[in-house]
N, C-alpha and C positions, 0 to 999 in steps of 0.2 A: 396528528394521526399516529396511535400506535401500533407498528408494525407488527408488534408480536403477541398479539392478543390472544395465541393460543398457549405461550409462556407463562404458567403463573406462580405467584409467590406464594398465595393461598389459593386452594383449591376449589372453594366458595365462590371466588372470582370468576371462575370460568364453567360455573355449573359440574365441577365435579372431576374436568379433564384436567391435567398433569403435565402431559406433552403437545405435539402437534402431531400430525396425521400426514401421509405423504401419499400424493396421489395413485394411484394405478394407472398401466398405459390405457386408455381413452378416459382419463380423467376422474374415473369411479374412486370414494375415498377406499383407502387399505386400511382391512382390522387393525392392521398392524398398530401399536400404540405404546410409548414407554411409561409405563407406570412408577417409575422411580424418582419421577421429578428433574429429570436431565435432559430437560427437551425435546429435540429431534428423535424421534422412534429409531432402533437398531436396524431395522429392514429399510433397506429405500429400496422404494417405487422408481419409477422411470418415466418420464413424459417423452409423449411426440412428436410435440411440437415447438420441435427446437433442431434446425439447422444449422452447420457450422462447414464452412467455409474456407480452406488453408492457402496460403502464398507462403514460397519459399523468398527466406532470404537471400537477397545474391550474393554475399559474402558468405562461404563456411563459416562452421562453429564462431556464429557472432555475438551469439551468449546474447542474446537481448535480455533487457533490465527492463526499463520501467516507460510505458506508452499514455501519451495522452492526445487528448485531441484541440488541435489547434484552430487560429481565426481563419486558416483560410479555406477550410472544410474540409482540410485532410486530418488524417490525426501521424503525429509525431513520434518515435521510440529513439531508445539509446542504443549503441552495439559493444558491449562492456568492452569485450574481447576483440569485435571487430574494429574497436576505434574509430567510430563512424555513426553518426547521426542518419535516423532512417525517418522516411516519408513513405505513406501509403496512402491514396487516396480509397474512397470507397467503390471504388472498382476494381482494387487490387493492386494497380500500378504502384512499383519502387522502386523511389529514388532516393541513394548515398547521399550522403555530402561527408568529406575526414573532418575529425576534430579540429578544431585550429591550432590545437597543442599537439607540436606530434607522436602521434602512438599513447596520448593521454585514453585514459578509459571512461566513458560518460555512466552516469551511474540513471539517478534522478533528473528530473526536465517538468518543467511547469508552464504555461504561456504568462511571459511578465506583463506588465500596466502598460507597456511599450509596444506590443503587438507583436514581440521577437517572443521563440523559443528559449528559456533559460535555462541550463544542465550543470551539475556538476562535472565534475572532470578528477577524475583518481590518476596520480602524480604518474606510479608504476606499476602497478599491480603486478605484473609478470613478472616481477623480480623484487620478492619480498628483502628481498637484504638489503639493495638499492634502499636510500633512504631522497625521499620527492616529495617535493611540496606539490598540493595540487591547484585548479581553478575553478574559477565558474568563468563558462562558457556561454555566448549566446549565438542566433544565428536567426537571421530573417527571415521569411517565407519564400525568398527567392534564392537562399543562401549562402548569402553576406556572414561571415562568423567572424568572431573575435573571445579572446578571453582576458580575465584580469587572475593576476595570481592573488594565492592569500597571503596573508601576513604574519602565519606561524609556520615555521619548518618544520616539516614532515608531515605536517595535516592535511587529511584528504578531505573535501567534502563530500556528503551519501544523495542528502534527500534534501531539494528545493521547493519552494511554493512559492505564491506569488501571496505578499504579505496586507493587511487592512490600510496599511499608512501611504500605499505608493510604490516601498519597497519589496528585496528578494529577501525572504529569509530562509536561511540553510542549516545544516547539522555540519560539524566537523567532525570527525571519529582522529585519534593518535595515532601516528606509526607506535605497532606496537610492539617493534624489535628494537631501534634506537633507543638506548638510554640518556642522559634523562627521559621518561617519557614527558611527553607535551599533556593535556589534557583536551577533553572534547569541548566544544566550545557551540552555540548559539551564535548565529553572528548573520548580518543584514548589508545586502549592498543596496545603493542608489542604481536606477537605468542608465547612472553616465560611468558608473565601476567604482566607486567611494565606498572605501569597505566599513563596518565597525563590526569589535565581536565584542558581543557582552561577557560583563568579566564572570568568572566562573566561582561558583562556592568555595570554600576551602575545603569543606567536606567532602567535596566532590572532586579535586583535584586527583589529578593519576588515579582515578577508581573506578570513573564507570566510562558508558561509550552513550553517545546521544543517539538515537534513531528518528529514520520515521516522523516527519513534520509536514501540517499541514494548517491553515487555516479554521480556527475553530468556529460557530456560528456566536459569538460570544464577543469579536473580536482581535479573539488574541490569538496567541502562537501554540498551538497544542503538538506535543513529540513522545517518543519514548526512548524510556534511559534503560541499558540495563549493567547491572553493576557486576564486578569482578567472582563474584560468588554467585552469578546467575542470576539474581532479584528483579522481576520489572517492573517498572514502574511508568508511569503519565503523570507526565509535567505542564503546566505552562507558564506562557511566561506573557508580558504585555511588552504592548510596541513600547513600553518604557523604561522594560528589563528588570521586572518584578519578576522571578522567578517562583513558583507553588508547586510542589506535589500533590497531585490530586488523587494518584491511587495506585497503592503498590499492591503489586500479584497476589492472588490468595495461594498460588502456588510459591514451594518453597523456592523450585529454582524454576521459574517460567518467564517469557519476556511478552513484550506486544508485538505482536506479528502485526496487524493492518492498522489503519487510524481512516475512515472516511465519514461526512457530515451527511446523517443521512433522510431520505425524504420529508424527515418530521420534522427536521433542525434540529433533533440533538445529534452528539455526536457520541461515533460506533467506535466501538475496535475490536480484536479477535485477542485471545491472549493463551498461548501455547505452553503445555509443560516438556522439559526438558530433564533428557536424563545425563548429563557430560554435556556433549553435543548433538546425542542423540533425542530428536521428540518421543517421549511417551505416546503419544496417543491421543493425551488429554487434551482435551479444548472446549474455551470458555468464551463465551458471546459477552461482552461488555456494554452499556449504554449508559453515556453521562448526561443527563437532565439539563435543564436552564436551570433549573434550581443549586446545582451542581451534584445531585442526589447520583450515585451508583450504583446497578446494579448488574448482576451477573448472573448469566446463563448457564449453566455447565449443558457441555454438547456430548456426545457419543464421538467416538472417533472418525466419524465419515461426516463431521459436519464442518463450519464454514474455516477458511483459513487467509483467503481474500475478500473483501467487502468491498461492492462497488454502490452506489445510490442511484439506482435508475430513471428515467423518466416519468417511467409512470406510476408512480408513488411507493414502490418495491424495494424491498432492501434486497440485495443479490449475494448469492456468495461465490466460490469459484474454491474448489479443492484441489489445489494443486500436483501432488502426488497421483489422485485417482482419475482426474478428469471431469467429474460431475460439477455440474454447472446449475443452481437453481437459485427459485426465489421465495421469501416467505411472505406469505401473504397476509391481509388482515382476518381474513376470514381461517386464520390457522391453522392452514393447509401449507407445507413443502413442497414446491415441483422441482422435481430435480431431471436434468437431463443428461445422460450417460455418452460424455463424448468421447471414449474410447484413447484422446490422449492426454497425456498430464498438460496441462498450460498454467501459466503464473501470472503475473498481474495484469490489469485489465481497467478498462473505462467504459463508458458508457459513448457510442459514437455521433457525429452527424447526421446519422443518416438512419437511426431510430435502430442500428444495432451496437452487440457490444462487442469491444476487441479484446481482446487479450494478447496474449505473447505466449511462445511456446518457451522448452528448455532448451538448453544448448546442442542437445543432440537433437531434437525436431528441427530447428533451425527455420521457426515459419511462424505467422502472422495469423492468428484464428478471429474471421468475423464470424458472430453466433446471433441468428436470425431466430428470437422467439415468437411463438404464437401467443395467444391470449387465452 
């Protein structure tokens, strides 16, 4: 199924239309429409039917990262800052449990093959001069944890997934104060802590940083790199350590902001331009094919920045910065709903809603209860 059938590349395809259309509140379409060929219309609409839900975390500024939802029908997050792995069930309840490293920072978390929660673990981040190897962390559903360390110093890991072969595979990123610098690394543990990291390109060596890895429908291991002079790119690699670049940014300095496999089985990503450190503005909707074919969306500035793959057959986004929260449909329509605060990554939940995670100053947990 293609999601975005109101997207098109010729204008023949879709009878003449250009962008998509975004609802008005009780659902009427808005004139509103971009004629320029960059998808999402400049005006959003608002929908009503969409609930959202907040829990305060019990730890202050616990800086939550990155939430998913686990076997035992709660869903799981990290607390960067707060050093502390968080459980909520879908009625709100949360419960801590500390790192097993202490005052390590959990970044990424995935559910392994094992039925445990698996997280990275950042060595120190509170003290970027400190130079700290980091781990990967796991921890049961009753909160049993343990970690194993890595095997290069000063390497933190970001982003885990649970991999096609059995295995975890993760991203490493360099301490990037310590000289020599280390390089970022690709690397895979066993459920019993057996690490390997696949060996790293030459050309790639001290140059870029790995991001962002997840499971492709393909098989293999899809991530994003982005290099020293700002360049992104999507890679993969095979559980055999075939490394490919599959597409670098049509921006000159832009990176991939999200990677998720979405309802149709291909896989999404979102791909942001950057001005230094600062975003531009610009954003581009990405879709890789089974064929391996790419294509690109260019967005308006109020469009998607997190990608979730919902249930029921919807690609989601989530706008970090603004709050809006929608979905695009097949029938090429946008609903966006205007939640009033910024929230950051997000899953699809148990219990037929979506979570996200606020920022660090929210300090709170958003379930977001859509209509149809």
């Amino acid at each position: 199924m293609l999601l975005v059938v109101g997207i098109c590349v010729a204008a023949s395809a879709c009878g003449g239309r250009t962008g998509l259309q975004l609802r008005q509140p009780g659902g009427q379409p808005s004139n509103a429409t971009h004629d320029g060929g960059n998808g999402l219309p400049d005006a959003v609409g608002s929908w009503s039917q969409c609930l959202s839900t907040a829990f305060d975390i019990p730890t202050p500024d616990s800086d939550p990262a990155q939430i998913v939802t686990g076997p035992d029908g709660a869903l799981w997050f990290t607390e960067f800052l707060g050093h502390k792995i968080g459980r909520i069930t879908p009625d709100g309840a949360i419960t801590e449990f500390p790192t097993p490293t202490s005052n390590a920072s959990p970044w990424g978390i995935a559910v392994g093959p094992d039925g445990q929660l698996w997280f990275a673990e950042a060595g120190c981040p509170d003290n970027p001069i400190l130079s700290c190897t980091g781990a990967i962390g796991r921890i049961s559903v009753s909160g049993s944890a343990g970690a194993f360390p890595l095997v290069t110093p000063n390497n933190d890991p970001k982003f885990i997934t649970a991999g096609p072969d059995g295995n975890l595979w993760f991203v490493e990123q360099p301490d990037i104060v310590t000289e020599p610098r280390t390089a970022s690394h690709v690397a895979r543990m066993t459920t019993g802590g057996d690490l390997a990291e696949v060996p790293v390109p030459p050309d790639q060596q001290e140059l870029e940083f790995y991001d962002r890895i997840i499971t492709g429908p393909d098989g293999s291991l899809w991530f994003a790199t982005t290099g020293e002079v700002g360049t992104g790119e999507l890679d993969r690699i095979t559980t055999e350590g075939v490394l490919t670049t599959v597409f670098q940014s049509s921006f000159s300095t832009g990176i991939i902001g999200t990677l998720t496999v979405g309802p149709d089985r291909d896989l999404w990503f979102s791909e942001l331009e950057y001005a230094g450190v600062t975003p531009t503005g610009r954003v581009k909707l990405g879709r890789v094919s089974a064929t391996g074919a790419v294509t690109e969306y260019p967005l308006p500035d109020h469009a998607a920045f997190g990608l979730v793959a919902g249930p029921d057959g919807y690609l989601w986004f989530v706008e970090k910065a603004s709050g809006r929260f929608g979905r695009i449909s097949p029938d090429g329509f946008a609903d966006v709903c205007e939640l009033g605060s910024a929230i950051g990554p997000g899953c699809a939940g148990p219990d037929g809603a979506f979570w996200f995670l606020g920022t660090r100053s929210s300090n709170k947990v958003y379930r977001i209860q859509v209509g149809q």
